[in-house]
C-alpha positions as CSV (number, residue, x, y, z in Angstrom):
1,X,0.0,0.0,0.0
2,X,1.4,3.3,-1.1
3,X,1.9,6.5,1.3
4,X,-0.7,7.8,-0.8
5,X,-3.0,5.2,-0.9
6,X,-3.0,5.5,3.4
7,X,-4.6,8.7,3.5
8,X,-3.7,9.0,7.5
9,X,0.2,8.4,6.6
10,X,-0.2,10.7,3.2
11,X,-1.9,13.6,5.3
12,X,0.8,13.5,8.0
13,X,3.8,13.3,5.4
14,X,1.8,16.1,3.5
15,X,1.4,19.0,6.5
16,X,4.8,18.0,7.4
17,X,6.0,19.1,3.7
18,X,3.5,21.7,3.9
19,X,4.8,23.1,7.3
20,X,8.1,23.4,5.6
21,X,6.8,25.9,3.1
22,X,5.2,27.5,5.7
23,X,7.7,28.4,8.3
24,X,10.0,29.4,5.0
25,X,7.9,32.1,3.5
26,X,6.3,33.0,6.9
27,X,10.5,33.3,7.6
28,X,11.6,35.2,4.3
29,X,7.7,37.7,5.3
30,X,9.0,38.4,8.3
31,X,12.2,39.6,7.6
32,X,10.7,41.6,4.5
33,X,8.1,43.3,6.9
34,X,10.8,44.2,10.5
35,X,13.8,44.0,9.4
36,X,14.3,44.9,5.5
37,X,17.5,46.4,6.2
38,X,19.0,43.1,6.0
39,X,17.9,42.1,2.8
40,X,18.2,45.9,1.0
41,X,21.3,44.7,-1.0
42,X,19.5,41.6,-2.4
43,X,16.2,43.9,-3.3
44,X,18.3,46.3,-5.3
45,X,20.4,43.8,-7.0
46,X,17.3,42.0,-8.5
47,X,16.0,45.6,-9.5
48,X,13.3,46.3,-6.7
49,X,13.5,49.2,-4.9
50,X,14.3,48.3,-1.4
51,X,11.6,50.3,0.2
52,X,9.6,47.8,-1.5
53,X,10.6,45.1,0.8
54,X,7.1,45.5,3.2
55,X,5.0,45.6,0.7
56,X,6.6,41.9,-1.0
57,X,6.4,40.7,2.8
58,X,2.3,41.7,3.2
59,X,2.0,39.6,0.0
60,X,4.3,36.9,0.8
61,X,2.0,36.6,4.3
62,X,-1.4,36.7,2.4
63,X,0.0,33.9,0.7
64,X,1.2,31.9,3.5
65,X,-2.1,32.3,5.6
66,X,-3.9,31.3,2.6
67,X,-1.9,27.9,1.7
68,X,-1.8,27.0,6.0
69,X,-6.3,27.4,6.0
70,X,-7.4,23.7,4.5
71,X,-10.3,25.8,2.8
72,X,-8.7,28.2,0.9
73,X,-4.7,26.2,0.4
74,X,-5.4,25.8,-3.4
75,X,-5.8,29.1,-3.6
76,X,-2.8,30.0,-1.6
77,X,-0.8,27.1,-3.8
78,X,-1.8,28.7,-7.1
79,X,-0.2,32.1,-5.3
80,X,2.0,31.1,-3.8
81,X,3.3,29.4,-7.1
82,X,3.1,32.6,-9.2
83,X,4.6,34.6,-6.3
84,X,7.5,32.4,-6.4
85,X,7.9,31.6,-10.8
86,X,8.3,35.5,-10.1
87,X,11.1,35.3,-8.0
88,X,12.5,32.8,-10.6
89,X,12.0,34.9,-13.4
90,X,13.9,38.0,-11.4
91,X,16.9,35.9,-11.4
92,X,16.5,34.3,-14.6
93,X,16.6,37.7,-16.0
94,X,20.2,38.5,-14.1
95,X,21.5,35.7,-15.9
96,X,21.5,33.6,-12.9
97,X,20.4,30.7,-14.3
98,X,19.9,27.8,-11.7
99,X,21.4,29.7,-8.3
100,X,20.5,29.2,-5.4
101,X,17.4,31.6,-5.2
102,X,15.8,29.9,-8.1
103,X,17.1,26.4,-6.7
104,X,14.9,27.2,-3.7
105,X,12.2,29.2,-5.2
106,X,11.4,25.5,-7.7
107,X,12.1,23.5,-4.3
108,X,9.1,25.3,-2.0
109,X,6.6,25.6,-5.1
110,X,6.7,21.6,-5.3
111,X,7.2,21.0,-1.9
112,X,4.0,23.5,-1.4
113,X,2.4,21.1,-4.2
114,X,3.4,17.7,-3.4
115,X,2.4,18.9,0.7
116,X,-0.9,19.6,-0.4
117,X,-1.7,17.0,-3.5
118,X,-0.8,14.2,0.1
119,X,-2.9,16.2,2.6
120,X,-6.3,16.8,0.1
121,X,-8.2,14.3,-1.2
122,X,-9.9,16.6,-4.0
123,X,-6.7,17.9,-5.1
124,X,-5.5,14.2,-5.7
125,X,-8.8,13.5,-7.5
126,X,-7.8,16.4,-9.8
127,X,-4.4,15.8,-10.7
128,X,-4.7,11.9,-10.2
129,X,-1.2,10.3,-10.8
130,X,-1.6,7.1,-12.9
131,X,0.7,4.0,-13.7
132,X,1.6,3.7,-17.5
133,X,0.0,1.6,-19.6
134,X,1.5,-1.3,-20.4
């Protein structure tokens, strides 16, 4: 029987992976909203104005209370997603192709899609995940 197929193992395994994603961006929102001096170099460098750096932390939060409520995680997933194929593309366009921003940014999108394709049934009846035929 497969993780998945337990639902009481595949929830567990999936708020784990979704706690990860959580305490990340609720992390990187915190520092964005009390203490942006710290990351006013990396704002700057990826073109943002550093004074910025409270208002990408509000949305970074929204997102992270909306992925953490079981009624409204698939909309926080699908924001959460596009909040960070931004933060992708703002290195992407620096020429940094694979660092270590992008690296991460890829990691907590499927970690924040895996987490929450174990912990919901309707998700998984969705985006079912087949054998091959054969």
């Amino acid at each position: 029987m497969s993780v998945i197929e337990n639902s009481r193992k595949g929830a567990l395994l999936g708020w784990v992976l979704s706690a990860i994603v959580i305490l990340a961006l609720a992390a990187d929102a915190a520092v964005d909203l009390f203490f942006p001096s710290l990351i006013k170099a990396e704002m700057e460098a990826t073109g943002f104005a550093a004074d910025h750096a409270g208002s990408l932390g509000m949305i970074i939060l929204v997102c992270v209370i909306l992925y953490a409520i079981p009624r409204t995680a698939v909309l926080g997933a699908i924001l959460t997603t596009g909040f960070l194929g931004g933060a992708i593309c703002a290195h992407f366009r620096l020429g940094e192709l694979g660092s270590p921003p992008q690296l991460i940014s890829l990691f907590l999108g499927v970690l924040a899609w895996g987490g929450l394709y174990l912990r919901d049934q309707r998700v998984r009846a969705l985006l079912p995940i087949r054998a091959a035929i054969g």
